[in-house]
C-alpha atoms as one frame of an Amber mdcrd trajectory, in Angstrom:
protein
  96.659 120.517 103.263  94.472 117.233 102.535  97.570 115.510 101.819  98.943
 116.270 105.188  95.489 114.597 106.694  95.711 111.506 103.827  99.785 110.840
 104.620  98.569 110.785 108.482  96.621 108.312 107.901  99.334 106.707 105.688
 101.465 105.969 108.828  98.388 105.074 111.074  97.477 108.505 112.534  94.143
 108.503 112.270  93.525 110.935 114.838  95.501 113.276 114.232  94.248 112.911
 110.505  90.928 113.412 111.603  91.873 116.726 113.298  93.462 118.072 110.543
  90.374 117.112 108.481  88.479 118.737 111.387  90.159 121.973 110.460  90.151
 121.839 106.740  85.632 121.705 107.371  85.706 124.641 110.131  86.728 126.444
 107.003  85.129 124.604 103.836  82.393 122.694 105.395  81.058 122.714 101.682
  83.749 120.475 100.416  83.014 116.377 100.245  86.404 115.656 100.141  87.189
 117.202 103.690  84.077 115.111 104.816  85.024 111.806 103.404  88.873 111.956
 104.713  87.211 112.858 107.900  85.484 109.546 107.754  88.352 107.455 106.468
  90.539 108.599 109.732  87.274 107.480 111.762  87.086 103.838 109.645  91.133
 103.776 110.447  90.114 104.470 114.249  86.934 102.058 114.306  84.237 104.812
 115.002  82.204 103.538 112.272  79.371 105.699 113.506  81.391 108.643 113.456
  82.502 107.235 109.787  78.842 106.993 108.832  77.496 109.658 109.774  80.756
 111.991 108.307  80.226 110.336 104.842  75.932 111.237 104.726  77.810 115.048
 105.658  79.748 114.555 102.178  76.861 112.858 100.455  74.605 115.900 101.662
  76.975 118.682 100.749  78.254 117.334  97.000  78.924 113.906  95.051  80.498
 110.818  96.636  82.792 109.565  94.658  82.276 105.479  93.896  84.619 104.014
  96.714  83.005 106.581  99.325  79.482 104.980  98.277  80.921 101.604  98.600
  82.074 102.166 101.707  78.873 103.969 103.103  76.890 101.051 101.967  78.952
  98.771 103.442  79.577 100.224 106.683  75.404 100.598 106.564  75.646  96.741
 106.462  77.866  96.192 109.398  75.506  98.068 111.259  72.396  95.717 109.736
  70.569  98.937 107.966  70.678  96.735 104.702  68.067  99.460 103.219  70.371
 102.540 103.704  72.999 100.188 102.006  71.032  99.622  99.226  70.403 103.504
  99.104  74.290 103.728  98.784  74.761 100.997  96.378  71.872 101.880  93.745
  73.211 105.793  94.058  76.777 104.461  93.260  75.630 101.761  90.851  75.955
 103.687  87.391  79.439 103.740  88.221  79.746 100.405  89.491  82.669  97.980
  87.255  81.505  94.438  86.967  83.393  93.274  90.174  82.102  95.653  92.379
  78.541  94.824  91.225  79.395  90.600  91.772  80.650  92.157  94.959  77.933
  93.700  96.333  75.383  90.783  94.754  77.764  88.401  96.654  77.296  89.901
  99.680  73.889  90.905 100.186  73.234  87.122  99.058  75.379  85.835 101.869
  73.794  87.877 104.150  70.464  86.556 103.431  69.106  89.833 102.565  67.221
  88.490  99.299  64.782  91.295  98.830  67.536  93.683  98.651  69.537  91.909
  96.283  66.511  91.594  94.415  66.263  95.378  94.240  69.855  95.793  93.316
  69.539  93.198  90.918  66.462  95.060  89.367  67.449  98.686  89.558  71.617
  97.961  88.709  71.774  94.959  86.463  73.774  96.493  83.570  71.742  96.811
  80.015  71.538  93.522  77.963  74.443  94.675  75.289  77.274  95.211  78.670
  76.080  92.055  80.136  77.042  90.229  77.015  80.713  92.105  76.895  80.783
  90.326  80.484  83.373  87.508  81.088  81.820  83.829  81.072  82.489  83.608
  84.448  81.227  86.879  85.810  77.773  85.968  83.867  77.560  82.906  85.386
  78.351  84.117  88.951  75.601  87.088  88.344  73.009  83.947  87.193  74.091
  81.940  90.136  73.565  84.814  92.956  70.196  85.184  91.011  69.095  81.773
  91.197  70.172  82.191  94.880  67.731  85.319  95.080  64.675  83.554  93.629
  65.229  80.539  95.815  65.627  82.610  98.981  62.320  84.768  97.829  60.376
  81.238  97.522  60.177  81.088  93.444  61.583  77.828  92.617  60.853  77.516
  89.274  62.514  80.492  88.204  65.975  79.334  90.474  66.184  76.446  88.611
  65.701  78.008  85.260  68.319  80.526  86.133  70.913  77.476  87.022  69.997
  75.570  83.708  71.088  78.748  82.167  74.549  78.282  83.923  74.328  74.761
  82.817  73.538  75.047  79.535  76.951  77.236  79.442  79.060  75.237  81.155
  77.941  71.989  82.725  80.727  71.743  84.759  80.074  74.894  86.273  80.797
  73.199  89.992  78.553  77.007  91.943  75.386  75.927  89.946
């Protein structure tokens, strides 16, 4: 019966997808899954609230998968709570491939929100041995955003080391 609610949404029917997710709870309101296709037919019908607060009913009833956490976090930053966002990002972050962390680095960054890309830089920074299995490129971005992060929290020094870093790899390296 979930497929019925995921092809609705398929072909645009998000409301009608969210009813039929709507019925699937009134009789497993225990399940995530009914929760979090609930909340993708509200994304698909821009109720983000609705889409929030659906996807904190599947995070309190079982495990969000990854791409649910994502998208909790970043609908939490649309609505400029960037510390529930983090709360989504850190829970999803042992999970997290390299892309979605540069991701998530890259936009907290943009956004300005330095502190909280410090934290996620502190609490989801992969161990030492997967950072060196890293591409060249994704290294360098992940030094780059962190210069960016100890510039925007006032510590200079440490920014420029960072970018030397980059340097020291590639001179050419046109972000640093």
């Amino acid at each position: 019966v979930i497929g019925k609610a995921q092809s609705l949404m398929e072909v645009g029917d998000y409301r009608e997808a969210q009813e039929v997710a709507l019925q699937l709870l009134e009789d497993n309101p225990g399940d995530d899954r009914f929760w979090v296709t609930r909340a993708n037919a509200y994304v698909g019908l821009e109720e983000f609230d609705l889409a929030i607060a659906n996807l904190e009913m599947a995070r309190n009833v079982g495990n969000l998968p990854t791409t649910a956490l994502l998208l909790l976090g970043d609908l939490h930053l649309n609505n400029r709570v960037p510390r529930l966002a983090l709360d989504a990002y850190l829970e999803a972050a042992p999970k997290l491939s390299t892309a979605q962390r540069l991701r998530i680095l890259g936009t907290l960054v943009s956004q300005s929100l330095f502190d909280a890309a410090n934290t996620f830089m502190e609490q989801a920074a992969p161990a030492a041995e997967a950072f060196d299995r890293w591409s060249t490129t994704d290294r360098q971005t992940w030094m780059v955003y962190k210069s960016q992060v100890a510039m925007g929290l006032g510590d200079e020094k440490s920014s420029i080391a960072f970018l030397e870093e980059v340097l020291e790899e590639d001179p050419f390296n046109g972000r640093a």
